[in-house]
N, C-alpha and C positions, 0 to 999 in steps of 0.2 A: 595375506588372506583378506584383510580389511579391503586391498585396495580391488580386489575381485568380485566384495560385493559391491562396491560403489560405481565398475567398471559393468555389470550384471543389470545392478540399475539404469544405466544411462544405456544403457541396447536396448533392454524392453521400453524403456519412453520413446526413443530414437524409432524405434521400428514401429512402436503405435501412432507416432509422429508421420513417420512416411506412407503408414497403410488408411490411416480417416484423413490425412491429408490429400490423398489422390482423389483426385476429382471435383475438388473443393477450389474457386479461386479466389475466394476471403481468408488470406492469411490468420488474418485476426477474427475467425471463427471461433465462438470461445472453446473449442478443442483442443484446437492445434495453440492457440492463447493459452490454455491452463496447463500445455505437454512445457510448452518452449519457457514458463514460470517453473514449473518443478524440474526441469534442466537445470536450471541458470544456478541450484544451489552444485551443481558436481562440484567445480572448479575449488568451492570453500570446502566440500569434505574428503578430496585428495588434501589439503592442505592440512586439517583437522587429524589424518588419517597418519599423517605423518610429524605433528607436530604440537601433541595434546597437551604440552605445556602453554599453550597460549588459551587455553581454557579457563574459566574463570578459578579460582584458586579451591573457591567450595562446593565446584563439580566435581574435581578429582578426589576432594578430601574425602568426597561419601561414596568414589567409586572406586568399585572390588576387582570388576572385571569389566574393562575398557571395551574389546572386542565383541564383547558379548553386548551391551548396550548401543556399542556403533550400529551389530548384527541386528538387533531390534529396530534404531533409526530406519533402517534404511527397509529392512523387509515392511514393515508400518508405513513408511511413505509411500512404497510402492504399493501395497493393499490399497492403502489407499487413494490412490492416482488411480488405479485400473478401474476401481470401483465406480469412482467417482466421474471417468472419463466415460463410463458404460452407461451411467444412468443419463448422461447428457447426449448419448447417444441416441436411445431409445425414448426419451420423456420428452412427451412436444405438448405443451402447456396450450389449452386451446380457448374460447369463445370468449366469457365475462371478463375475465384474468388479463386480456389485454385495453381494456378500458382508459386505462391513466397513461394507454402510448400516446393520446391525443392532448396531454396534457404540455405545452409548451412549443406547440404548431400553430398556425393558422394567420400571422401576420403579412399585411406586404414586405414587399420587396428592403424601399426604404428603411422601414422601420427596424429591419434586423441590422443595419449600422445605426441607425441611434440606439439600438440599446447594445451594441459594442459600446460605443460612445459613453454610455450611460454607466456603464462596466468598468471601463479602462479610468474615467473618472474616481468612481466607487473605490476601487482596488489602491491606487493612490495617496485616496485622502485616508484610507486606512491603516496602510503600512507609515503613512507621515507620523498619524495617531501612535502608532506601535512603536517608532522610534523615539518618540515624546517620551513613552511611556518607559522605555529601556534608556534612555538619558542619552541618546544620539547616535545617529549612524556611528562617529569615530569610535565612542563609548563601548557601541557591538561589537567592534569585527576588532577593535586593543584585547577585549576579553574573552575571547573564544574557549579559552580554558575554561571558563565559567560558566558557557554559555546557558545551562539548564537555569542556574542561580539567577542569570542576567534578564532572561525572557518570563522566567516566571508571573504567572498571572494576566499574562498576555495570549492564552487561547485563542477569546474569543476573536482577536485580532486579526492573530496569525489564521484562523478559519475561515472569517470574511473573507480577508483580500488574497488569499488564495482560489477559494470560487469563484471570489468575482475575476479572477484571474483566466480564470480557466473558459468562465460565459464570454469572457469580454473575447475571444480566442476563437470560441466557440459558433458566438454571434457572428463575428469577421469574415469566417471562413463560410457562416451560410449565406450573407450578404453574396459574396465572391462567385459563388455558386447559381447566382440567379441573375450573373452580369457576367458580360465580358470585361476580362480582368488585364489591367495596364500596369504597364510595369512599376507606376507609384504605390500600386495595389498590394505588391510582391514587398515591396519596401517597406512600408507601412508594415504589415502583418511582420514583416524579418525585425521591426527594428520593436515591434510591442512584445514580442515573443523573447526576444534576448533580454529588453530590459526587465520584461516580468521574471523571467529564469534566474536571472540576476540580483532580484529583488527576493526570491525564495530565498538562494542560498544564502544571502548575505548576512545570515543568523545560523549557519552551519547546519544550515537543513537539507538533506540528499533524498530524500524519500520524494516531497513533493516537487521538487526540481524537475525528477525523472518523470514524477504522473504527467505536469505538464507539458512535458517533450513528448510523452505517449499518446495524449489528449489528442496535443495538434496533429501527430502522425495520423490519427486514427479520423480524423474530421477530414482533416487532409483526404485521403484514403476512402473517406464514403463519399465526400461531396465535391471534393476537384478532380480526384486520379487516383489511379490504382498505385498503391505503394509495393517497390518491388524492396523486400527486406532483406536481401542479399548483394545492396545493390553495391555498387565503390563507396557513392556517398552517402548511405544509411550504414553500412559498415565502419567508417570512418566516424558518422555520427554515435555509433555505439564505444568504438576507440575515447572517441573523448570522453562520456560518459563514463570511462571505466576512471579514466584520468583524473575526471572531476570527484569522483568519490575517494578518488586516492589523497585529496588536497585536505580533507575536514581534518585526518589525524594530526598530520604535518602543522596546519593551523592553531589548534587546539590548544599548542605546547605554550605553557608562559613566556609571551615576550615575542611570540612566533612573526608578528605583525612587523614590530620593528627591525628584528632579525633580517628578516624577508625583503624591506624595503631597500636596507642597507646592502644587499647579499641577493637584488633577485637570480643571479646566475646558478644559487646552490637549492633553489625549489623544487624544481626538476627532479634532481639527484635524490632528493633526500623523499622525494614523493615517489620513486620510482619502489621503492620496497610494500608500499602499500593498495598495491595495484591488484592487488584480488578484493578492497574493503566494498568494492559494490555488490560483488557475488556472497558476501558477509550477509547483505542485504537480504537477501532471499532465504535466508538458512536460520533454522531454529535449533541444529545440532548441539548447541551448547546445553539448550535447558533442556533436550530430550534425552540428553545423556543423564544428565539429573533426575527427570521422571521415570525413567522406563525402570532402572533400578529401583528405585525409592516405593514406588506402586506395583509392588512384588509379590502381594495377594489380595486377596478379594474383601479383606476387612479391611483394606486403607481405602479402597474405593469411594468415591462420592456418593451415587446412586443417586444424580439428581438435589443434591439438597444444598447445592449454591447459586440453583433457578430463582428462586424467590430476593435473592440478593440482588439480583438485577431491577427488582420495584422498590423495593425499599432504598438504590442508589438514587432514588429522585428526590428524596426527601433530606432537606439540609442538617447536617448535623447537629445544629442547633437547637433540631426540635426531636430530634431523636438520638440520644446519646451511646445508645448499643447499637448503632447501627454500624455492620459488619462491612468490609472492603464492597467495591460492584466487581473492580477486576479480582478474579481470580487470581489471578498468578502473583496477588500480596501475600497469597497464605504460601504458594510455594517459596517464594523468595525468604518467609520467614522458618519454614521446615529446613531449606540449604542451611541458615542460619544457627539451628537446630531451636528456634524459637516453638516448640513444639504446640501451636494455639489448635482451639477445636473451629470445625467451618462451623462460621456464623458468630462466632464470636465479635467484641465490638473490635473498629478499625484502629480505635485508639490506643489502645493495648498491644498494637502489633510494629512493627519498623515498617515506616511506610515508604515500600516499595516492592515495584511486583517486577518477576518475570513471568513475561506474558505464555501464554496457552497457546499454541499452534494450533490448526485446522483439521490436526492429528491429535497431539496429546488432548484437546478440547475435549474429545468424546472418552479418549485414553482414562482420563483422571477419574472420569464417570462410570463408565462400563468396561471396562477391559478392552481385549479386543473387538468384540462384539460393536463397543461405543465408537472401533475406530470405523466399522462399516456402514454400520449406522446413522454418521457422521456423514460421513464420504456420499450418501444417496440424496442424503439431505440439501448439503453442500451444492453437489451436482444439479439437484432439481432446481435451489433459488440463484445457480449461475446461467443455468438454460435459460429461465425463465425471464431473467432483466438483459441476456442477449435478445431473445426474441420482442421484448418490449424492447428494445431500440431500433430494431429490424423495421416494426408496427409504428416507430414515432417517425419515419425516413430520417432517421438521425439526427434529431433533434437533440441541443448541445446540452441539455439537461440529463439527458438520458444515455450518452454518450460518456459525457463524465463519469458520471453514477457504474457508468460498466467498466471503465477504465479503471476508478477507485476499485473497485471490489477484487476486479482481475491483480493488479499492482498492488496490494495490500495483503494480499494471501488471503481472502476473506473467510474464518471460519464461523463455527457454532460457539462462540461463548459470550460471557457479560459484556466482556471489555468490546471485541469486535463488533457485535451487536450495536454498545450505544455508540461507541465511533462512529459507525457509519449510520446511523440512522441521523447522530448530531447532524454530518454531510447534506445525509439525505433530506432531512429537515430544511436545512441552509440553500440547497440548490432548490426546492421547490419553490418556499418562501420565494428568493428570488425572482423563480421565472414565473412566480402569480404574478409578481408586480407588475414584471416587464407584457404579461396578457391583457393586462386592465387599458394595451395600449393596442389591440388585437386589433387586425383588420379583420374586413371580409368574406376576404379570399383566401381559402389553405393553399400551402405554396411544397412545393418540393423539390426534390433534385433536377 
């Protein structure tokens, strides 16, 4: 039965996928981009569907009826996909609204290599800075098992030189675009691309590894060539990619490094079981299995009253002592817990640590179902919206990123998402003010 609706689901996205796809030849339209994102979770809820012991221990403990919570996932995701695909269908965002596409255009030619230059630099002395800070490359990748413990404190590090990762990338490829391009050109770009990839994951991070590889595709794709995404070797690039997410579990393990070095012939083997962990990626099934029961009337509902905890997270604990978590999903993870706190209560009182709020449950926890449609328009309108201001920038790699982040990130309506990406958004502007204060002339484009 389970696996008929998750087989139900994946036809209605499939079929709205091939019908606003026709006639479209931007792949990564954010339509056909937000259908082929809410696909990419099937794979992990056939898996899920069959094998609910791998769910976290105090999802099952508080769940009654499995099928009927799955039935909720998945009809909820799809409301909300439809919803949300419709308003980005019909909502075209018009006159003053695109203002800030201009923000991060207008230099010569040259100049967009030196501020790659300037970037690839940047990104660098940053991640040097981060392994300082983590007591050394060998130090990171011996304790992968620990890696939360080992990175700690290193944010704002790991933020920097992943943007600048991404501008330094971004820049290259518009340099590339406004010359003709020699084969040291291809090189260059392949050999900063691999080491940047390489420099992500190298703290068992898989989320920005892939934005990066998206990034480029999508720069790629506006400003050298049209990307054929089905191609042998974008298919192949997606193969590894599955591979590479299968590697962090494997790693993880105490001693995994040494084991590994002694023993590389048995990496493979022992990586080949956890080859659906990238499609893990896209999927919030585990904690909506835990919400969708738990929030089972209308008096456990938020109705809004953990808006205000998103201003009060700016304020340091220090000077405000009852100040209550910013993410949301502290107070769920202490509910599973059965830490029973009231919202808004102080943070410090609670076990610190959240699961996160999906783009679904977000409006869920708030209004019922009502919050998931409500959600979904909203959603819909501010992902049109920073599509068409990329459209308005001719793909400018400020702007580019910022849509890649949001699309790859699942972007919804709560605290948490919110200041994540605005931190982002924050961090790429900053940037490319910088790199404007060195603006030519001339606006340049594809």
């Amino acid at each position: 039965m389970i696996d008929s609706f998750i087989t139900f689901y994946f036809i209605i996205l499939l079929l709205l996928l091939l019908y606003l796809k026709k006639g479209k030849k931007d792949f990564f339209h954010v339509i056909p981009f937000f259908i082929l994102f809410s696909m990419a979770e099937v794979p992990y809820l056939y898996f899920i569907a069959h094998n609910p012991q791998e769910l976290h221990p105090k999802v099952t403990y508080h769940l009654d009826d499995f099928s009927f919570a799955f039935f909720q996932h998945v009809m909820y995701k799809l409301i909300f996909a439809i919803v949300c695909i419709f308003t980005m269908a019909f909502f075209e965002p018009r006159g003053k609204l695109f203002g800030v596409a201009s923000i991060g255009v207008g230099m010569k030619v040259v100049k967009f290599k030196y501020a790659s230059y300037f970037f690839i630099a940047l990104t660098i002395i940053m991640f040097a800075l981060f392994l300082y800070k983590v007591g050394g490359f060998f130090f990171l990748i011996s304790n992968m098992d620990n890696k939360t413990l080992v990175v700690q404190g290193t944010a704002m590090y790991r933020n920097i030189f992943f943007i600048s990762a991404m501008l330094s990338i971004g820049y290259y490829i518009t340099y590339l675009s406004l010359k003709k391009i020699k084969i040291k050109d291809y090189v260059f770009l392949f050999f900063i691309s691999v080491f940047f990839f390489a420099m992500l994951a190298s703290y068992g991070e898989r989320k920005n590894p892939l934005l990066l590889l998206v990034f480029l595709v999508l720069m790629w794709n506006y400003k050298i060539k049209n990307v054929n995404v089905f191609s042998l070797k974008n298919l192949l690039l997606l193969f590894f990619l599955v591979f590479f997410a299968s590697l962090a579990p494997v790693l993880r393990v105490d001693g995994a490094l040494d084991y590994y070095m002694s023993d590389p012939s048995s990496l493979i083997p022992d990586a080949l079981p956890y080859m659906g962990e990238l499609f893990k990626r896209f999927s919030d099934i585990d904690i909506s299995l835990f919400i969708f029961p738990y929030f089972d009337s209308i008096n456990k509902l938020w109705f809004g009253s953990t808006f205000m905890d998103f201003f009060t997270g700016f304020i340091p604990s220090s000077f405000y002592e009852a100040k209550p978590p910013l993410d949301e999903g502290v107070y769920i993870y202490n509910f599973a817990q059965g830490n029973n706190v009231a919202i808004n209560s102080p943070f410090k009182y609670m076990i610190p640590v959240g699961w996160p709020l999906s783009r679904v449950t977000a409006g869920y926890v708030h209004f019922g179902p009502v919050g998931v449609v409500l959600y979904a328009i909203l959603t819909g309108m501010i992902l049109k919206y920073f599509y068409q201001v990329m459209i308005s920038s001719k793909f400018a790699p400020l702007w580019v990123s910022f849509y890649a982040f949001m699309m790859l990130t699942g972007f919804g309506i709560s605290n948490a998402f919110i200041f994540n990406t605005l931190t982002i958004f924050v961090l790429l502007m900053l940037f490319t003010l910088f790199i404007y204060l060195f603006e030519g002339k001339k606006n340049v484009s594809r």
